[in-house]
LOVEX-115354 format. One record per residue: residue in one letter; x, y, z of N, C-alpha, C, O in turn. Coordinates in pm, whole numbers, plus 32768, in hexadecimal, padded with zeros to 4 digits. Each point is the difference from the previous one (the first is absolute). Layout:
BEGIN
AXYZXYZXYZXYZ
...
% end
This chain:
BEGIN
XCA03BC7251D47F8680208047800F8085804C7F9C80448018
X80F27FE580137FFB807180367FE380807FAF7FAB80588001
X80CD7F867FB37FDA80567F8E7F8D80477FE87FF7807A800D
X7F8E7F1F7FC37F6B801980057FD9804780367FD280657FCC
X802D7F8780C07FD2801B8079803E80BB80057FBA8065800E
X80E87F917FDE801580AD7FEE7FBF803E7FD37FDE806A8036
X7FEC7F667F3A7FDF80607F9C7F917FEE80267FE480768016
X7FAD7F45800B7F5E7FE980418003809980417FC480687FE3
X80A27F7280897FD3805B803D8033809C7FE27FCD8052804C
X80817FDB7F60803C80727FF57F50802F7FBE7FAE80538026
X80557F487F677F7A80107F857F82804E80837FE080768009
X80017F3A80317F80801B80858010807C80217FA38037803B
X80CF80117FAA800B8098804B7FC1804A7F82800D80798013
X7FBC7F717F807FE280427FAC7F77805B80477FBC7FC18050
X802680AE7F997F4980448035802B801D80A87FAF802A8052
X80E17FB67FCD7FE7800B808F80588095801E7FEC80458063
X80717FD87F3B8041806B802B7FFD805D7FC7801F7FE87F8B
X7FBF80B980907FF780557FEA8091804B7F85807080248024
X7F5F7FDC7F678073803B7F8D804D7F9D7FBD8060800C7FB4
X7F4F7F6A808880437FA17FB67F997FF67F547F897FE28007
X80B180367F7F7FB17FE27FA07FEA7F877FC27F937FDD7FD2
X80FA7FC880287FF87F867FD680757F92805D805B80338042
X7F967F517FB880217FA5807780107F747F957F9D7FBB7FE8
X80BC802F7FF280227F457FB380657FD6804380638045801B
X7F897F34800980787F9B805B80107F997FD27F907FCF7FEC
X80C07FEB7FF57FF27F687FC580817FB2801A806C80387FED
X7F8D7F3D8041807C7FB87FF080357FB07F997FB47FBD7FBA
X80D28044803380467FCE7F897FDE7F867FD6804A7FAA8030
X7F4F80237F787FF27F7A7FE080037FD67F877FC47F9B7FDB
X80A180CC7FBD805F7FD87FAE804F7FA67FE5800E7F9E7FB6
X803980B380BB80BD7FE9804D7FFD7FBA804F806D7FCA8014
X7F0C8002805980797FE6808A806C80057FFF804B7FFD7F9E
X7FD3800D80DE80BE7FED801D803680587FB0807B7FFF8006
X7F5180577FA6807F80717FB17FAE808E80247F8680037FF6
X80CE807D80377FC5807080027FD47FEB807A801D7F9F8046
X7F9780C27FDB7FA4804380687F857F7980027FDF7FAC7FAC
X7FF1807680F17F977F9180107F78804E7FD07F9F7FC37FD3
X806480C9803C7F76802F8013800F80847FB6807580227FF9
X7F27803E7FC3804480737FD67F67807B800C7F8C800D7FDA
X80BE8021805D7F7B8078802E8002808C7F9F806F80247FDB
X7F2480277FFE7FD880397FBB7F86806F80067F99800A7FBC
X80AE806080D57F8B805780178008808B7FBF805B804A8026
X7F557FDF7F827FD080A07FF47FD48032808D7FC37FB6804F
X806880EB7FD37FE5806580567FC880767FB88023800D7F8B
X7F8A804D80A8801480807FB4805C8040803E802E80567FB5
X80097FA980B88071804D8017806D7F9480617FFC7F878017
X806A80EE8014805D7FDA804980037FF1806880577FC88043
X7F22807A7FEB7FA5800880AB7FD47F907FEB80257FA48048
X7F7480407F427FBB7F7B802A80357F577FF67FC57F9A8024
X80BC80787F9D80727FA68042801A800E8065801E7F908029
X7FEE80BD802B80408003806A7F687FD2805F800E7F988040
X7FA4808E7FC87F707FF8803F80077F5B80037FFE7FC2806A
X800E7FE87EE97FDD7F86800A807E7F9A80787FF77F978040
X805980B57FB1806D7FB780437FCB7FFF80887FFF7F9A8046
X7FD480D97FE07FE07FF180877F917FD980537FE27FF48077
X7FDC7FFA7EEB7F607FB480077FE87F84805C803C7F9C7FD7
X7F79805080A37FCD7F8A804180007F777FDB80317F9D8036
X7F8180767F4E7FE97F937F9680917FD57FC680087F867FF1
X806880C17FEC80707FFA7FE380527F97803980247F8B7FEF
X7FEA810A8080802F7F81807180027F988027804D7FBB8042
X7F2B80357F7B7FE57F608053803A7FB77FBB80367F9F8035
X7FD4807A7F207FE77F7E7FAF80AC80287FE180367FC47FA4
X802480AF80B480967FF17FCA80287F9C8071805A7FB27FE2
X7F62804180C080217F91803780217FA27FD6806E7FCA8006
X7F2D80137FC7800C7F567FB1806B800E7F8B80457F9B7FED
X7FD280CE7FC5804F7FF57FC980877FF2802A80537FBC7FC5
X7FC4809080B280797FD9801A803A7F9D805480757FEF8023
X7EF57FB87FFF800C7FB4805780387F727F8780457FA68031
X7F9F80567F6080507FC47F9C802F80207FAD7FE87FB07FA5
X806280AD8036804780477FA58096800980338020802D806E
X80457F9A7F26807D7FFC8039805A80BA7FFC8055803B8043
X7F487FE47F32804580707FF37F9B80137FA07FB67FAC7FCC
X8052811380197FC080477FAA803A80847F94806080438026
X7F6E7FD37F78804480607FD17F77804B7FB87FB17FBB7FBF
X803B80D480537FC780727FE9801B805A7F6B8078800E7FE6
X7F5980107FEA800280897FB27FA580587FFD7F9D7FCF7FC9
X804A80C880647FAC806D8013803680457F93807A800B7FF1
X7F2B802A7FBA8022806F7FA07F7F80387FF77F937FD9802A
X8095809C7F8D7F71808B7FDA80017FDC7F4480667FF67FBC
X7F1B7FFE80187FEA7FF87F7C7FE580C07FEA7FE7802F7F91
% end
């Protein structure tokens, strides 16, 4: 259920941040229990507007909750 709830809300930031182009979140309901619980999936047009979303209001809010249940996380940023 948390799971859900991550990706609900990562998904909800979609239209809210400036240079964000695309936004998919979803939890593992494959696997449970194997892999990652949740797996995020944002397009930027740039390297500013990553950085913008990170520091985004809306962000913030919904990385609270994330880390308010999240034991741990792991990232990848790259340029296509």
């Amino acid at each position: 259920a948390q799971a859900a709830e991550v990706a609900r809300r990562l998904v909800a930031l979609d239209g809210q941040v400036t240079g964000m182009l695309a936004i998919t979140a979803g939890a593992n309901t494959v696997l449970p229990g194997s892999n990652w619980d949740v797996a995020l999936v944002a397009d930027f047009a740039s390297a500013e507007a990553l950085d913008g979303y990170q520091k985004h209001p809306a962000h913030l809010e919904a990385a609270g909750y994330i880390r308010s249940v999240a034991a741990d996380r792991v990232a990848v940023d790259f340029e296509l």
